[in-house]
C-alpha positions, -999 to +999 in steps of 0.1 A: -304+736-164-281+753-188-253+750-165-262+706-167-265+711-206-232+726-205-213+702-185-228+673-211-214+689-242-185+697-231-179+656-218-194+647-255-166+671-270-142+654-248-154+621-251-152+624-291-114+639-286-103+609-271-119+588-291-104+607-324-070+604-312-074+568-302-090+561-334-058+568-351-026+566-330-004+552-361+012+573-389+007+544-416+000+504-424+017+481-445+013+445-448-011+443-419+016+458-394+009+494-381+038+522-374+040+552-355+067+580-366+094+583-333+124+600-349+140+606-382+138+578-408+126+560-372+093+540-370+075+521-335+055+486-342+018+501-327-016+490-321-041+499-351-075+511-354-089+480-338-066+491-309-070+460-283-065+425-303-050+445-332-030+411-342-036+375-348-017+344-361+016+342-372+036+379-373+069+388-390+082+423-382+107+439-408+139+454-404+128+482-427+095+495-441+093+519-471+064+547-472+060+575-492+088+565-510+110+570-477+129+539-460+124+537-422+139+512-398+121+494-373+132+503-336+104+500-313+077+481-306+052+495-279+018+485-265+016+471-302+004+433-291-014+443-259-047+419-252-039+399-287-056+367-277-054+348-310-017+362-314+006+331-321+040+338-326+056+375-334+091+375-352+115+398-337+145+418-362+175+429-350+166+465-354+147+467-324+163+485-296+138+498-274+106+473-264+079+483-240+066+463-211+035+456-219+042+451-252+028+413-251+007+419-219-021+397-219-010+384-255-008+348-245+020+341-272+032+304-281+061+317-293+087+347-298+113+343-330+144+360-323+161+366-354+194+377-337+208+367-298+230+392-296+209+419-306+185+409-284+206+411-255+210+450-264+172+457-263+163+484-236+131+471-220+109+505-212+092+493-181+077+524-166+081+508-130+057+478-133+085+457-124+084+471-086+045+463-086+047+429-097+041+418-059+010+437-061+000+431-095-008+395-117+017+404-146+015+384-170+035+384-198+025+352-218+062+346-235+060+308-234+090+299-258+116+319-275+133+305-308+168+317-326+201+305-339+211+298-303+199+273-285+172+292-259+172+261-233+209+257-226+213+295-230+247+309-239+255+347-243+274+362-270+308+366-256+303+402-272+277+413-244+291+436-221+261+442-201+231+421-201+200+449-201+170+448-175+140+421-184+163+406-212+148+369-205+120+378-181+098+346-177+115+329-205+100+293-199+122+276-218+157+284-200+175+256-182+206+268-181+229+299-184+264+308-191+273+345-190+309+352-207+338+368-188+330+401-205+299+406-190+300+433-163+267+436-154+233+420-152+202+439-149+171+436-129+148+410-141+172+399-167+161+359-158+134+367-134+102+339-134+130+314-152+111+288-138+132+261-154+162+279-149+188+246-130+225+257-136+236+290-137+274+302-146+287+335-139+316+349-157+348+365-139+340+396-152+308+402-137+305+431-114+272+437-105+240+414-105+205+437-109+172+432-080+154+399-086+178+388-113+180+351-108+148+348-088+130+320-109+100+327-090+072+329-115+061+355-094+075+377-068+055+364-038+057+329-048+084+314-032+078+276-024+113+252-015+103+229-040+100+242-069+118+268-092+151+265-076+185+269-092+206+239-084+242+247-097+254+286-097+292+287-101+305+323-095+342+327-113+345+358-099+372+360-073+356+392-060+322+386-049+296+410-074+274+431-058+239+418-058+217+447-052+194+432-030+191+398-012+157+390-042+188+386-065+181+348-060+148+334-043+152+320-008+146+282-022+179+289-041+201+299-012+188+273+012+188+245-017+208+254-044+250+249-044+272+280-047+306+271-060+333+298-064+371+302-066+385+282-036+406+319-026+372+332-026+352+311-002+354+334+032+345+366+007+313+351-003+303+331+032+305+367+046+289+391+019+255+399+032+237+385+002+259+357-014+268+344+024+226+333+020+238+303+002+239+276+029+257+254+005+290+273-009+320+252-019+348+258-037+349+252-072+357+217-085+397+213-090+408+203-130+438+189-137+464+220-150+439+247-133+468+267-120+444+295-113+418+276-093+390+292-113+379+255-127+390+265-165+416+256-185+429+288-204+456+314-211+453+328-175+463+292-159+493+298-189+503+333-172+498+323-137+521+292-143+549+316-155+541+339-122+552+310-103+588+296-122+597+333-120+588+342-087+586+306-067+583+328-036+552+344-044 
């Protein structure tokens, strides 16, 4: 008997620990927005005491928040918007540089305000591996639209991005079409995955390596029907064929319906890579007038190649 009595306070003791800390996992609130200290003059966008359904309507999050008479920037935001039903739209600042996965989870948004592309594109997107269940599991993010200076249907990225970061764009409705620059080296996994609009897709020269499921505009993972969310245009300017980490990089109603077109040099290097030689459709890209190159652009390189060929006609 004592030993039951026992075991029951020590679960109420728990119970009311738990509870305590869950209570209160924010350092302070201002304006209706709650923050969590994670590093010096650092804060994170959290849930508040309501925990679940914290937020409603329309939310602006600031660059910088002043407490205590000390200025801290805005860098995170974690499982702040989780289960937010009557959640609207949230407004996004160009501080933020880490977002967690289930930061909207469940949140049913209309709408995501992106004060800044570029920035944006920079975000690390802390997944903690849900990405590799989402075959197994209904994910749902609920990002419906995203709004900023760019236009987020015919999507193009800052020719400052040098890497395009895992989840960038995940299940971003809106997307119809992409153009990554030349200076992009890398796209992660994810970065356009559930793109279900997603029609014309343009890969820089520069690109290197493409991520697992980056360009699968399957809404989800399992769902892969020839009718529906395929990519009809992807032209490749890479001469060298990136590496596509696995054959998910595109879905399979992509590579048997969609049109690859690369460099005319390139064609045999991309008909027999393992993953790019899925396209059953890969021609060479369109000939312009003064394209010395053959990459279908008109720039300083057709300028340089053109020189190549008066000074050495016998290359």
């Amino acid at each position: 008997m004592k030993k039951n009595n026992l075991t029951v306070l020590l679960s109420a003791l728990v119970f009311a620990l738990m509870t305590s800390i869950n209570a209160r996992a924010y350092d302070f609130e201002q304006d209706g927005i709650y923050y969590s200290l994670i590093g010096p003059a650092q804060v994170a966008v959290v849930a508040g005491d309501g925990g679940e359904g914290t937020y409603r309507g329309h939310v602006v999050i600031p660059g910088t928040v002043q407490h205590d008479n000390e200025s801290y920037t805005v860098t995170e935001i974690q499982d702040a918007f989780f289960k937010c039903p009557q959640l609207i739209s949230i407004t996004i600042p160009p501080t933020i540089t880490r977002l967690y996965w289930d930061a909207f989870l469940d949140a049913y948004l209309n709408r995501i305000i992106v004060q800044d592309l570029e920035a944006w594109c920079r975000i690390n997107f802390v997944v903690d591996g849900c990405f590799a269940r989402m075959d197994e599991t209904d994910v749902e993010v609920g990002v419906h639209e995203m709004e900023s200076d760019h236009d987020m249907v015919n999507l193009v990225i800052p020719s400052s991005i040098t890497d395009i970061h895992d989840f960038t764009f995940y299940k971003v409705s809106t997307i119809q079409s992409v153009e990554i620059p030349d200076h992009a080296s890398t796209v992660g996994k994810g970065a356009f995955f559930g793109c279900a609009q997603l029609k014309s897709l343009k890969i820089g020269s520069g690109v290197t390596s493409i991520g697992y499921c980056a360009f699968n505009t399957n809404y989800y993972l399992w769902w892969d029907f020839d009718d529906m969310c395929i990519i009809d245009d992807v032209t490749c300017l890479a001469t060298t064929p990136p590496t596509l980490q696995s054959k998910d990089c595109f879905n399979n109603a992509t590579y048997k319906h969609g049109t690859l077109h690369v460099p005319a040099q390139s064609i045999r290097a991309y008909c027999t890579d393992e993953n790019w030689g899925r396209f059953e459709n890969i021609l060479p890209i369109p000939a312009v007038n003064g394209d010395v190159n053959g990459d279908g652009l008109l720039d300083i390189a057709d300028v340089c190649s053109l020189i190549d060929l008066l000074l050495h006609p016998s290359l």
